[in-house]
N, C-alpha and C positions, 0 to 999 in steps of 0.2 A: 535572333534579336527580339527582343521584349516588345510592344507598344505598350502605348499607356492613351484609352480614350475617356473622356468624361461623358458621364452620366446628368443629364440636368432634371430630377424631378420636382413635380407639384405638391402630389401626392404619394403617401405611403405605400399602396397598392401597385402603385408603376412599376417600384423596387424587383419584387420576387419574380415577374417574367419575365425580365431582362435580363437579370442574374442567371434563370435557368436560362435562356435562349442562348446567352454568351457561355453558358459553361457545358451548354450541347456542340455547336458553330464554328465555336474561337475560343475555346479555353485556354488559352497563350497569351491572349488577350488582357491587360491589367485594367481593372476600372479603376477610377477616379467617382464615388457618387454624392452627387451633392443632391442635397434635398430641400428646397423652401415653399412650405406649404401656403405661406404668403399671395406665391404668384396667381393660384387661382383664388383667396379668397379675399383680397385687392378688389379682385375685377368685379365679385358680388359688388363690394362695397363703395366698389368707388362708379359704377354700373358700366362701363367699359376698360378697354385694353389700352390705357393711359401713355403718353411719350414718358412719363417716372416709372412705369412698369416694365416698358421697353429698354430704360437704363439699369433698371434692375436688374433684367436678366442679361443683359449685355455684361454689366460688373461680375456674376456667375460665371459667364464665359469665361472674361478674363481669370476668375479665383481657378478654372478649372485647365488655364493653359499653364499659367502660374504651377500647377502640380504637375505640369508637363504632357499632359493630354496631347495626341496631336490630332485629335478629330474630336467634337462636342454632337452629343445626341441628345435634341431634345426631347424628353417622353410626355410632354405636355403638350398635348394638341390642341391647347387654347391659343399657342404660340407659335403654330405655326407656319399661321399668315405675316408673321414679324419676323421672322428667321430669317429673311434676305438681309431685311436692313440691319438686324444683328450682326450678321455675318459680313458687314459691311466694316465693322468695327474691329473683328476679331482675326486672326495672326492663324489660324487653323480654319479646317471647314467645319459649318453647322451645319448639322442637317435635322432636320423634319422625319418624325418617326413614322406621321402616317403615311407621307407621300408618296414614296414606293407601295404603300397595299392601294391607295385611290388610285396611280399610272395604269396597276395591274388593272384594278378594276373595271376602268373605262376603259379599257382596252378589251375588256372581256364582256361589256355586260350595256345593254339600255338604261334597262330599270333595275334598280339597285337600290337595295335596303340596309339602311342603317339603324343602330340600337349605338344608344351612349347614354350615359347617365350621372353627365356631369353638364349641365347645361351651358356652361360659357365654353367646354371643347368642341360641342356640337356646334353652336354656331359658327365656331371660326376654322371648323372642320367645313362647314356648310360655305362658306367663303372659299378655302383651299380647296374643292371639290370644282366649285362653278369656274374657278380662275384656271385652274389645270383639265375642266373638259371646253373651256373656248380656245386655250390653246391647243389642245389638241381637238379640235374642229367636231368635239362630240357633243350630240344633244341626247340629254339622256330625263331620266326620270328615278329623280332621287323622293323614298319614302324611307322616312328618317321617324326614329322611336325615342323617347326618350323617357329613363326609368330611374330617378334620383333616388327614388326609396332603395333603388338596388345597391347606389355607392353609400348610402345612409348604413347599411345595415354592412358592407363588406369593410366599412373605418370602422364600426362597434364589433367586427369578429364573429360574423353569421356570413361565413362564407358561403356556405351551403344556401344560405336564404340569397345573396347573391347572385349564384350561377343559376337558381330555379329560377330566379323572374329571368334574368338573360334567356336563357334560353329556351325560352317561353316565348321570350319577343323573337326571338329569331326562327323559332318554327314555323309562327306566326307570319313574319318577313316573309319566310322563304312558299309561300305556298301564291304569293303575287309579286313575286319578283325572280329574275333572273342570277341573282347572287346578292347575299349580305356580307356585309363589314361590319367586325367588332372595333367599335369607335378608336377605343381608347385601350391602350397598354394594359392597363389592370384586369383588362380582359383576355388576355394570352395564353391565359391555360385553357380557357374554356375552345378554341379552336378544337383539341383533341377529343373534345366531350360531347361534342354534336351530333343529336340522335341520329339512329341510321332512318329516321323518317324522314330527315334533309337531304333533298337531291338536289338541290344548288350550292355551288362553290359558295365556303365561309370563309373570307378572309379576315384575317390577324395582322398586326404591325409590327412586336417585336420580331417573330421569325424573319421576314425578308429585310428589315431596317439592318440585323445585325450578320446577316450574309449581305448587305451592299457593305458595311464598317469594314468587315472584314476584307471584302474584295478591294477598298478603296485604302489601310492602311498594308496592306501586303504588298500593292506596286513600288 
């Protein structure tokens, strides 16, 4: 039997890690991907995560069950403190692309380093961070980087000038902290690319997000 899950992006960059992770993981797997570059640049404009933003990608959901999705993965982790009440609306489960690598996280680490560079994911990554270490009873120490010339230059096709500041900051991270997190999806390739000067665990979102999909439409 076939699935079919949707894909919800912000940005263009989300696209190409998620495509390889599902076609390393779950290549059986059928996407559905929708793309509205809107969602994050809304939030510049309107300066927060609006109740018409939250309908907006609520309607996504829907256009994405509608193609018969039976599971929706958000790869915008500006959204993923609104994923509950999204998912309050929707006929399938949502899920939150970072939330499995921050479980892992806090589960693995005090101090913990974060690089993103998109500034409205970091914050509401920074929300879903504090909200899932008080539930799980963890007091930790989060030192969070944020490098916007990096997603400036990886929309213009300087990828290359991309993954050199990333992982700059995370060599950086890694030399006061017990493990870094690559914020956001568009950074999934660079997991494999971390110099062997890094001795702390660097975790990624697309790989574990799409071994949870998988494990959750196979039941």
């Amino acid at each position: 039997m076939t699935h079919t899950v949707g894909l919800i992006h912000a940005v263009i960059p989300a696209i190409e890690p998620l495509r390889v992770a599902f076609g390393q993981l779950a290549p059986d797997i059928k996407l559905v991907n929708i793309l509205d570059e809107g969602l994050v640049t809304e939030i510049d404009r309107r300066g927060s995560l609006t109740p018409g933003l939250v309908r907006r990608l609520t309607t996504l959901v829907h256009l994405a069950e509608d193609a018969g999705a039976e599971l929706v993965l958000l790869s915008c982790t500006a959204y993923s403190p609104v994923a509950d009440d999204v998912q309050k609306q929707a006929d399938v489960p949502v899920l939150k692309i970072d939330e499995l690598m921050v479980r892992e996280a806090l589960g693995r680490a005090r101090k913990i380093g974060v690089v993103a560079t998109v500034p409205a994911g970091l914050a509401m990554q920074k929300q879903l961070i504090e909200r899932i270490a008080a539930e799980m009873g963890r007091e930790i120490e989060l030192d969070a980087e944020l490098r916007p010339e990096a997603f400036q230059a990886l929309s213009n096709g300087r990828r290359d000038e991309h993954d050199r500041i990333v992982l700059g900051v995370v060599e950086e991270l890694a030399t006061r902290n017990e493990l870094v997190m690559l914020a956001q999806a568009s950074m999934g390739h660079l997991a494999a690319m971390v110099p062997a000067s890094v001795t702390v665990p660097v975790l990624s979102s697309p790989t574990l997000a799409v071994e949870k999909v998988r494990e959750m439409v196979s039941k």
